[in-house]
Each structure stands twice: as structure tokens, then as C-alpha cells.
PDB file of N, CA, C, O and CB in Angstrom:
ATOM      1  N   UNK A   1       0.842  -1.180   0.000  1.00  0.00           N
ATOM      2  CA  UNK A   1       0.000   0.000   0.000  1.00  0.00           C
ATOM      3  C   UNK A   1       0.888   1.245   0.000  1.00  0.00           C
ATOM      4  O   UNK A   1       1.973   0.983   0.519  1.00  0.00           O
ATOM      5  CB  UNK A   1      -0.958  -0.003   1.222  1.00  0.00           C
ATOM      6  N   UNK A   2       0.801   2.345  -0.356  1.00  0.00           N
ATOM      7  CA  UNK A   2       1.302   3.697  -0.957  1.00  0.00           C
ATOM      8  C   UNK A   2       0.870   4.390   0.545  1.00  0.00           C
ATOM      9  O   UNK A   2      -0.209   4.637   1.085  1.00  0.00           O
ATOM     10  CB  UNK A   2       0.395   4.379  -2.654  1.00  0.00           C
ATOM     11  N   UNK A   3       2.578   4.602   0.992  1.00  0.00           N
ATOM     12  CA  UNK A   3       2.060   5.762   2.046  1.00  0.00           C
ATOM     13  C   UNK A   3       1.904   7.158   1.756  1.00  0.00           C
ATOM     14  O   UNK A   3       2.604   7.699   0.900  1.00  0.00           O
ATOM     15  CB  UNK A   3       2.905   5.849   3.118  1.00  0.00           C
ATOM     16  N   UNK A   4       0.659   8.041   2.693  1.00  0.00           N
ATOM     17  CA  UNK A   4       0.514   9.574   2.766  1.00  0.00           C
ATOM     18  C   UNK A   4       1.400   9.891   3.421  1.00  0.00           C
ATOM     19  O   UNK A   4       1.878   9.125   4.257  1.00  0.00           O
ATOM     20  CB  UNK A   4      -0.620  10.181   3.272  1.00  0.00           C
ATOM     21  N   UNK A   5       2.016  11.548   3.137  1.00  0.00           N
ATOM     22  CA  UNK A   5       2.864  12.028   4.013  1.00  0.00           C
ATOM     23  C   UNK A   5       1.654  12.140   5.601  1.00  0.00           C
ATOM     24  O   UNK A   5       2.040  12.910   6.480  1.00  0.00           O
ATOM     25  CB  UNK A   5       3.613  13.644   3.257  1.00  0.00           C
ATOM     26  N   UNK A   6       0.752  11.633   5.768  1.00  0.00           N
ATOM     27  CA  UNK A   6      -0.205  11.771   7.179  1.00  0.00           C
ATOM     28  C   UNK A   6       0.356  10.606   7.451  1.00  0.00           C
ATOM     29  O   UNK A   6       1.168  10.737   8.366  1.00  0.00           O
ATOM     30  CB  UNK A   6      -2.032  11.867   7.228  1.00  0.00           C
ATOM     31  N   UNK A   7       0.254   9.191   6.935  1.00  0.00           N
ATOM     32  CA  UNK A   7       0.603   8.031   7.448  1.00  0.00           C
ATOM     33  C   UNK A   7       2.527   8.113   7.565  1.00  0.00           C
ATOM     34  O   UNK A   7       3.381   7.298   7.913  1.00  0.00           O
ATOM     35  CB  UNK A   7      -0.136   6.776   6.358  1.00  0.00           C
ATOM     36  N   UNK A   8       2.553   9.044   7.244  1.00  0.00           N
ATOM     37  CA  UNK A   8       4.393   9.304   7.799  1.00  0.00           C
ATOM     38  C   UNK A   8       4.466   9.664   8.989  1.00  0.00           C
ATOM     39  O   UNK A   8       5.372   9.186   9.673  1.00  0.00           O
ATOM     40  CB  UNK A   8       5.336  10.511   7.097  1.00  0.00           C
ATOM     41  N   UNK A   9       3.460  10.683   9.620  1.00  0.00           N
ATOM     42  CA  UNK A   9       3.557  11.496  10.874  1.00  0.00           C
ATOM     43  C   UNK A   9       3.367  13.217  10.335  1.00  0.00           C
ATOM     44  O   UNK A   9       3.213  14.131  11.145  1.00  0.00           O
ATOM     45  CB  UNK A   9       5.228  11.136  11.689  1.00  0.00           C
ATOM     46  N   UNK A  10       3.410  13.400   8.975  1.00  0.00           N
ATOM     47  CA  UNK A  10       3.745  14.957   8.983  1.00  0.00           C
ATOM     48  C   UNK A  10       2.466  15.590   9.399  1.00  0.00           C
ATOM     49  O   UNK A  10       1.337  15.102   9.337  1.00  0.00           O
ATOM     50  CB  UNK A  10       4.253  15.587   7.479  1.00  0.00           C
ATOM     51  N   UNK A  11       2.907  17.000   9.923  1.00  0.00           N
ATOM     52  CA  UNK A  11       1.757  17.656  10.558  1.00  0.00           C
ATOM     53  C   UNK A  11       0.780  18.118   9.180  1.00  0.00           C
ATOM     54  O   UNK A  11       1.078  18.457   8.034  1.00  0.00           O
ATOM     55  CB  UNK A  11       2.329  19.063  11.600  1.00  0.00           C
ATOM     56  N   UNK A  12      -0.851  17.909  10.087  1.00  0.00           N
ATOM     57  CA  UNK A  12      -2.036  18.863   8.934  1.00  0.00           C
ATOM     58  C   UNK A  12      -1.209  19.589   8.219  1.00  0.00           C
ATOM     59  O   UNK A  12      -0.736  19.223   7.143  1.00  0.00           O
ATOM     60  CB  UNK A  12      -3.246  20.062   9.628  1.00  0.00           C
ATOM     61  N   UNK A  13      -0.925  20.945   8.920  1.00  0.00           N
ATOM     62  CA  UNK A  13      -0.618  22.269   8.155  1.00  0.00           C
ATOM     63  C   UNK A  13       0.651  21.794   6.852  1.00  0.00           C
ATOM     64  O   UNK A  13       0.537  22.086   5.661  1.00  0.00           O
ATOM     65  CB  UNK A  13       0.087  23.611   9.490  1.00  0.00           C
ATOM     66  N   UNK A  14       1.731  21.069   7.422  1.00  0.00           N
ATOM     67  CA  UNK A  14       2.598  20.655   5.915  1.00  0.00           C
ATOM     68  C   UNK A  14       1.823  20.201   4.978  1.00  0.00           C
ATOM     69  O   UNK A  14       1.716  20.763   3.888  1.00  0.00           O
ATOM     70  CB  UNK A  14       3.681  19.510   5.982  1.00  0.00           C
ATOM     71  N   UNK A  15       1.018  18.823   5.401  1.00  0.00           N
ATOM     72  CA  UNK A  15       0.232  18.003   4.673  1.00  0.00           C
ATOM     73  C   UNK A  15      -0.570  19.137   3.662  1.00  0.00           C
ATOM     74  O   UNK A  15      -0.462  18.944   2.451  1.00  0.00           O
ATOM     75  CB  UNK A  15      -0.746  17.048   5.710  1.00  0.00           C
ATOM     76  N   UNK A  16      -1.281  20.181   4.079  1.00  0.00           N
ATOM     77  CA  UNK A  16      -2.077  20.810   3.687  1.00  0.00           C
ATOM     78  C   UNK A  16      -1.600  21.536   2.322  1.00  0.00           C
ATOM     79  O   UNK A  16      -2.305  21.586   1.314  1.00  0.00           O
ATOM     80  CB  UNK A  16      -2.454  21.519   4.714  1.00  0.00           C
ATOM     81  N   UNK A  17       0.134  22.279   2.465  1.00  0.00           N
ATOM     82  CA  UNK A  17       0.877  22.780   1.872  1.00  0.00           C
ATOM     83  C   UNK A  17       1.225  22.014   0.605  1.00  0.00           C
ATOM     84  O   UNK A  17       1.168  22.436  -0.550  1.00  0.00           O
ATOM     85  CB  UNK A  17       1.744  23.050   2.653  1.00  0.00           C
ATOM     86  N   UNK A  18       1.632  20.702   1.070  1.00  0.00           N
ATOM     87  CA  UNK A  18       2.006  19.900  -0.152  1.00  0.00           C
ATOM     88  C   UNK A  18       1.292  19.738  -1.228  1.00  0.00           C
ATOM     89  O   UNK A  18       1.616  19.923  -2.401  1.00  0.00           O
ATOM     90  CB  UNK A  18       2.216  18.789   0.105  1.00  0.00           C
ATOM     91  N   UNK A  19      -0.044  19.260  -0.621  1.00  0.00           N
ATOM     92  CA  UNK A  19      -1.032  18.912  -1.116  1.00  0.00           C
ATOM     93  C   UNK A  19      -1.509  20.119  -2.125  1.00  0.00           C
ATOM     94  O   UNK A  19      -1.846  19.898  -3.288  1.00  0.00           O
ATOM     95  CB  UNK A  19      -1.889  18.506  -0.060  1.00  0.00           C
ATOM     96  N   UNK A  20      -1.488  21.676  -1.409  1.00  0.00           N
ATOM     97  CA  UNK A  20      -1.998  22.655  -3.073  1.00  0.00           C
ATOM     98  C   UNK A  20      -0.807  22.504  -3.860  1.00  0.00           C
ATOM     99  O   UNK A  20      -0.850  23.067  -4.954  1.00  0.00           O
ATOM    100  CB  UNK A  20      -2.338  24.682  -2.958  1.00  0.00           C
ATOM    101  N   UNK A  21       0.236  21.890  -3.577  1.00  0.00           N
ATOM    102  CA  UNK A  21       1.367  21.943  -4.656  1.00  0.00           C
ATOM    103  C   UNK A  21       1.330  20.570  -5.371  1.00  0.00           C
ATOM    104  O   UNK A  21       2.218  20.150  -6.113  1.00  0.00           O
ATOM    105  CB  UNK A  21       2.915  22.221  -3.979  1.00  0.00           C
ATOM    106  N   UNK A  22       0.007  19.828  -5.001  1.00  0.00           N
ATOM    107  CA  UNK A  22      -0.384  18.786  -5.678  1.00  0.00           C
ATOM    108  C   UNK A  22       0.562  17.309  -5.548  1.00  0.00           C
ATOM    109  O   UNK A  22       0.526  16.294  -6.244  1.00  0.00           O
ATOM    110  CB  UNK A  22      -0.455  19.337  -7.045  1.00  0.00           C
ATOM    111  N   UNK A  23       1.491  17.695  -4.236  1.00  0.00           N
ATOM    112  CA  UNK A  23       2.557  16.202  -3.463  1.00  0.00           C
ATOM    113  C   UNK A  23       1.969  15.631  -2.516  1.00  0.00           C
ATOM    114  O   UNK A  23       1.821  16.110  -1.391  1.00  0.00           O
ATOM    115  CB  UNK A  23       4.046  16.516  -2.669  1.00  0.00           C
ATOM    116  N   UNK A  24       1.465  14.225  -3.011  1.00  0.00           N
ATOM    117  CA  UNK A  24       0.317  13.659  -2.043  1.00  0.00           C
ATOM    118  C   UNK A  24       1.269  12.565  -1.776  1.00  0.00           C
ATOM    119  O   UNK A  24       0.951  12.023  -0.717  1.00  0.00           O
ATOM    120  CB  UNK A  24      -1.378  13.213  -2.684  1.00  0.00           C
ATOM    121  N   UNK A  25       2.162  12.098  -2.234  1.00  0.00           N
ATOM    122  CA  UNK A  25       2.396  10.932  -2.083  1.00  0.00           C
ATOM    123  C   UNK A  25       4.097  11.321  -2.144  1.00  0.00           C
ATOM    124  O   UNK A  25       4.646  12.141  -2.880  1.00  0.00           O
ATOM    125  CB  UNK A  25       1.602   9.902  -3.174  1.00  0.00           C
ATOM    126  N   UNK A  26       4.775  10.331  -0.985  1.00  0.00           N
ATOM    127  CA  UNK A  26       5.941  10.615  -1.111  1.00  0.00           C
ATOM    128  C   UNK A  26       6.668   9.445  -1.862  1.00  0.00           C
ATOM    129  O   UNK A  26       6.156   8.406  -2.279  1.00  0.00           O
ATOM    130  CB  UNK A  26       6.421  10.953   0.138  1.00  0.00           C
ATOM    131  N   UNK A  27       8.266   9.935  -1.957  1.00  0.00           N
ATOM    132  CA  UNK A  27       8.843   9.187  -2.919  1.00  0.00           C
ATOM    133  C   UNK A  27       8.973   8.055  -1.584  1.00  0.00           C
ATOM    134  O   UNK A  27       8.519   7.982  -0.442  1.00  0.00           O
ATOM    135  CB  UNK A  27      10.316   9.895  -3.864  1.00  0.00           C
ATOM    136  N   UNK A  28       9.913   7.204  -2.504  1.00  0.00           N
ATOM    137  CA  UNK A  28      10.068   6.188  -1.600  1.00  0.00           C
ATOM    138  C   UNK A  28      11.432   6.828  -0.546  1.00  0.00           C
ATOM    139  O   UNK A  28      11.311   6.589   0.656  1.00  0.00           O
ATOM    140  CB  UNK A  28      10.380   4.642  -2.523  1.00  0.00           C
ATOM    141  N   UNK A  29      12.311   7.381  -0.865  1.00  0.00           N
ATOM    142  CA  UNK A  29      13.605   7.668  -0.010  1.00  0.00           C
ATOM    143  C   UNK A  29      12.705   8.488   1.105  1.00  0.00           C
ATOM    144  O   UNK A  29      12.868   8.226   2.297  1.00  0.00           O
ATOM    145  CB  UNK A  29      15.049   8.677  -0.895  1.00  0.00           C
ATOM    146  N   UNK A  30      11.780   9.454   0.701  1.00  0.00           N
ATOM    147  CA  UNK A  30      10.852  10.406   1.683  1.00  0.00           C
ATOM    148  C   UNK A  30       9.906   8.829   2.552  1.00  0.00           C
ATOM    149  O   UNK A  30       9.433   9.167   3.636  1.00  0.00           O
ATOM    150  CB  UNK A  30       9.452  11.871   0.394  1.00  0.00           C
ATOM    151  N   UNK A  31       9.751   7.958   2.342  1.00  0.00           N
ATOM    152  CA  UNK A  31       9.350   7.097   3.026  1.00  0.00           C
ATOM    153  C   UNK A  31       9.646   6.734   3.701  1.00  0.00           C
ATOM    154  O   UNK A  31       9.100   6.642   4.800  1.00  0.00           O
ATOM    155  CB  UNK A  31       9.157   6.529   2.817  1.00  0.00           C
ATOM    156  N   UNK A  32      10.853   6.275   3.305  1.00  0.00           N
ATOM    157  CA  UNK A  32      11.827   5.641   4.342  1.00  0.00           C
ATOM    158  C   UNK A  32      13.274   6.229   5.302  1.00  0.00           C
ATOM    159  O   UNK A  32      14.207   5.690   5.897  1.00  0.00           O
ATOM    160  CB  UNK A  32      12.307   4.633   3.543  1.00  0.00           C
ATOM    161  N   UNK A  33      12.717   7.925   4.980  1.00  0.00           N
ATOM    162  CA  UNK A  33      13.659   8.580   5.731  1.00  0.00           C
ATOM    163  C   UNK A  33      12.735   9.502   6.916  1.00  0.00           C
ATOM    164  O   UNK A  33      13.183   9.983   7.956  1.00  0.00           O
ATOM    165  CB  UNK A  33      14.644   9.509   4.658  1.00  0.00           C
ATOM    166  N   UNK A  34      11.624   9.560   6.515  1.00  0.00           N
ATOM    167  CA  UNK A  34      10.383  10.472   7.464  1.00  0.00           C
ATOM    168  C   UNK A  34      10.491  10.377   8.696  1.00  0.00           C
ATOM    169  O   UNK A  34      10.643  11.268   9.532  1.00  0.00           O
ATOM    170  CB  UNK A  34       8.911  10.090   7.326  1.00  0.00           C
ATOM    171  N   UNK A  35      10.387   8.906   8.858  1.00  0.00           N
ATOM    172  CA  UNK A  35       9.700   8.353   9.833  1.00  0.00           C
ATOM    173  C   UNK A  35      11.441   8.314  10.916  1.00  0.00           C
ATOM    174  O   UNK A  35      11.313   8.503  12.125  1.00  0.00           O
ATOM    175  CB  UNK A  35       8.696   6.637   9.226  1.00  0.00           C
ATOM    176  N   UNK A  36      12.505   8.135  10.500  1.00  0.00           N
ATOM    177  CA  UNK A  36      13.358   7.857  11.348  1.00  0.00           C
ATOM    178  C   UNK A  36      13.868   9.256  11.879  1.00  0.00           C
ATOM    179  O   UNK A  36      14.485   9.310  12.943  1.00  0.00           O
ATOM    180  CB  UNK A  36      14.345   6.954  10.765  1.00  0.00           C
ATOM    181  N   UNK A  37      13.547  10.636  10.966  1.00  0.00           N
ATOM    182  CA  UNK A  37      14.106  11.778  11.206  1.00  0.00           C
ATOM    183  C   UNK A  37      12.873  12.470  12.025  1.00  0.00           C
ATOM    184  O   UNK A  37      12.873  13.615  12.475  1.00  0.00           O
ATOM    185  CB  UNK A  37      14.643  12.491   9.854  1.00  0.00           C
ATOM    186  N   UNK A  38      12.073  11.737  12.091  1.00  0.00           N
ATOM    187  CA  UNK A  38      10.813  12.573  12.976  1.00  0.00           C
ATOM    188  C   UNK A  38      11.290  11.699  14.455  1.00  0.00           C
ATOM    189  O   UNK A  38      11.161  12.126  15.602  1.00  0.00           O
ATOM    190  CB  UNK A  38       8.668  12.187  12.270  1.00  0.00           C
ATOM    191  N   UNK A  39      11.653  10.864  14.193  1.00  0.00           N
ATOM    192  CA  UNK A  39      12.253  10.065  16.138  1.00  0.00           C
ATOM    193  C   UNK A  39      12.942  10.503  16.334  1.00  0.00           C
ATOM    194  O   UNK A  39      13.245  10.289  17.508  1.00  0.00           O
ATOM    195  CB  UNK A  39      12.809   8.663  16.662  1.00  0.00           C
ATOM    196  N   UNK A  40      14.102  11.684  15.478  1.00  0.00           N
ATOM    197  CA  UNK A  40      14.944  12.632  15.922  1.00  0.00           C
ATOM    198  C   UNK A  40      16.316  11.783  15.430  1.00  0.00           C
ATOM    199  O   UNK A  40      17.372  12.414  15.430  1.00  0.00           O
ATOM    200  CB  UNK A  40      14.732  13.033  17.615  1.00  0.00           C
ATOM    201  N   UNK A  41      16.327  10.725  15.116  1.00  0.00           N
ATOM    202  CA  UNK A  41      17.779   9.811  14.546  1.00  0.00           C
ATOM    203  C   UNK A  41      18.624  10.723  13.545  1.00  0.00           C
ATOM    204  O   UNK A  41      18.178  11.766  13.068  1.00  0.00           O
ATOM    205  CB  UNK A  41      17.310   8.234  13.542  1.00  0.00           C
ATOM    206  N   UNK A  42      19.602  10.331  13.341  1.00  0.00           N
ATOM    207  CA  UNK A  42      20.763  10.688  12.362  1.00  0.00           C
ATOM    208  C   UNK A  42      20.596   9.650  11.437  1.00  0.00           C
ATOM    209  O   UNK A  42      20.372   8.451  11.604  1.00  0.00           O
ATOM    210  CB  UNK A  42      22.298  10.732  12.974  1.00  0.00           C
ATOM    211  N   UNK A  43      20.853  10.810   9.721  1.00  0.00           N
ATOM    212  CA  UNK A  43      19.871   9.875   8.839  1.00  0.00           C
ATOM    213  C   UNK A  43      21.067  10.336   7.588  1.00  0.00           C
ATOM    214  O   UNK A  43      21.300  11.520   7.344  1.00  0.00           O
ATOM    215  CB  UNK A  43      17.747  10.425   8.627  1.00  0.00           C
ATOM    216  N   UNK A  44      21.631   9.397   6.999  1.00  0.00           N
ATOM    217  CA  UNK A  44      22.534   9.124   5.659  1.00  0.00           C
ATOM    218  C   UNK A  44      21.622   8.303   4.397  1.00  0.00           C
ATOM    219  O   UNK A  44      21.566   7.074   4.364  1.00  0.00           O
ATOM    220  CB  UNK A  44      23.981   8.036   6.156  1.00  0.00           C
ATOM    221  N   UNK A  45      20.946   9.163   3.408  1.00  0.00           N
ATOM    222  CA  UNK A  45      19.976   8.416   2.771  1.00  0.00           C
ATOM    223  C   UNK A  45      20.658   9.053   1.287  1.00  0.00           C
ATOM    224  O   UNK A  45      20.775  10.183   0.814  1.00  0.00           O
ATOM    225  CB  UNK A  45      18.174   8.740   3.276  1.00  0.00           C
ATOM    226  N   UNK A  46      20.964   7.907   0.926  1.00  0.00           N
ATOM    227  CA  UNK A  46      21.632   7.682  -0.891  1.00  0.00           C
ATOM    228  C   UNK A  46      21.104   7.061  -1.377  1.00  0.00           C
ATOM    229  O   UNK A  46      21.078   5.858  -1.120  1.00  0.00           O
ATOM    230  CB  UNK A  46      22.890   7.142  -1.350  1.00  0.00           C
ATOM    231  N   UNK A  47      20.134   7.891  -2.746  1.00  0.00           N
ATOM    232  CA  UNK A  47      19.427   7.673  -3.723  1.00  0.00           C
ATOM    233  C   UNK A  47      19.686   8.218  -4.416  1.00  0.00           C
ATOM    234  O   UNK A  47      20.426   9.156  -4.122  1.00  0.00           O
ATOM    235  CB  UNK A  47      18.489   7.687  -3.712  1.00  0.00           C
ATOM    236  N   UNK A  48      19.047   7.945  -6.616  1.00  0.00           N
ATOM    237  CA  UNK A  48      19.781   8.437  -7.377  1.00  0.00           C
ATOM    238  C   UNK A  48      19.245   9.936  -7.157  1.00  0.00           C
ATOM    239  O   UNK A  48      18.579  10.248  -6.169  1.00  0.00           O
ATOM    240  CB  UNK A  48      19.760   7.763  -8.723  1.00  0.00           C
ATOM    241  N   UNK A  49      19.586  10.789  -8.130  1.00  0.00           N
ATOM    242  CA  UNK A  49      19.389  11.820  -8.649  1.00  0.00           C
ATOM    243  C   UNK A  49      17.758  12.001  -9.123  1.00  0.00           C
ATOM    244  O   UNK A  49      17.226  11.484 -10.106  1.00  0.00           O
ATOM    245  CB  UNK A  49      20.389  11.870  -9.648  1.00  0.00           C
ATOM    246  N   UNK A  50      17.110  12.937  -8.067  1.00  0.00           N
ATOM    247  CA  UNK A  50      15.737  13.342  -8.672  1.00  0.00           C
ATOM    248  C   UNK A  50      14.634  12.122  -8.136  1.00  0.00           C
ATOM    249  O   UNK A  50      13.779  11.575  -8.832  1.00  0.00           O
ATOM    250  CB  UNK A  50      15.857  13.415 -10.543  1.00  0.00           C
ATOM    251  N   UNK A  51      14.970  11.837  -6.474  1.00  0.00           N
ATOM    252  CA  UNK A  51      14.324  10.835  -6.737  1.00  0.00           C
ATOM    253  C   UNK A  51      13.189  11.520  -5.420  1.00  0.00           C
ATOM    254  O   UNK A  51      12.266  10.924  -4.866  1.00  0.00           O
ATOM    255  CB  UNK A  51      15.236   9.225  -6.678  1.00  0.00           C
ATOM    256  N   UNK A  52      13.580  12.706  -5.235  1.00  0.00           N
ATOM    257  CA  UNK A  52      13.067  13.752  -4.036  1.00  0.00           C
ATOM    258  C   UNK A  52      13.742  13.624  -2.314  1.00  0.00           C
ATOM    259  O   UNK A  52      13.098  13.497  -1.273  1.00  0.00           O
ATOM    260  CB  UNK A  52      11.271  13.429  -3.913  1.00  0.00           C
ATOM    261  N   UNK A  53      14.912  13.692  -2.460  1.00  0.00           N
ATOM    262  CA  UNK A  53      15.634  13.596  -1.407  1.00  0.00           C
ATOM    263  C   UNK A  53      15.424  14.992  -0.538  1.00  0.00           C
ATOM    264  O   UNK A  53      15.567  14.924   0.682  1.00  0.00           O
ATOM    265  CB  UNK A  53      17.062  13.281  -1.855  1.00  0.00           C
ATOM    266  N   UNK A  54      15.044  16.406  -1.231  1.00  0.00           N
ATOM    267  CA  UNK A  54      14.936  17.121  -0.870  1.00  0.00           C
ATOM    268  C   UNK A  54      13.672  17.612  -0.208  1.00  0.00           C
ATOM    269  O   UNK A  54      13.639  18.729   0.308  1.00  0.00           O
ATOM    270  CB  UNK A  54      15.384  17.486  -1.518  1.00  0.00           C
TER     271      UNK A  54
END
């Protein structure tokens, strides 16, 4: 199943933001980096180019 940045943890108001910029769905590196940088961890995430690391 395709996670929401809500089922990540991000707050309404981001969620809200993304969403008029029409980013409902995160990449996968934003998947699997969300959730460990919202527990406050130290996070080294290498993916290619353009894959929304930013």
C-alpha cells in the first residue's frame, strides 16, 4: 500500500501545503527517511538523482 505524508507522521498544516502543490504521495527515499528523522535519529539516505531527497 502507498504511504501519505499523514501516514508518515507529517503535521495537517505541511500536509495541507504539499497537497496545493499537488505532493500527495511521497517518494520512496521520503518514506523511508520520514519516519526515522521525525524520532529525531541521524539519517545518511543515498538515492539516485531526482528521486526527491529534498
Amino acid at each position: 500500500m502507498t504511504k501519505t505524508f499523514e501516514d508518515l507522521g507529517i503535521s495537517a498544516p505541511l500536509c495541507r501545503a504539499l497537497a496545493a502543490d499537488n505532493i500527495t504521495t511521497p517518494t520512496p527515499i521520503q518514506a523511508q527517511a520520514i519516519p526515522a528523522l521525525l524520532e529525531g535519529r541521524d539519517l545518511l539516505g543515498i538515492a539516485q538523482t531526482g528521486t526527491g531527497k529534498t
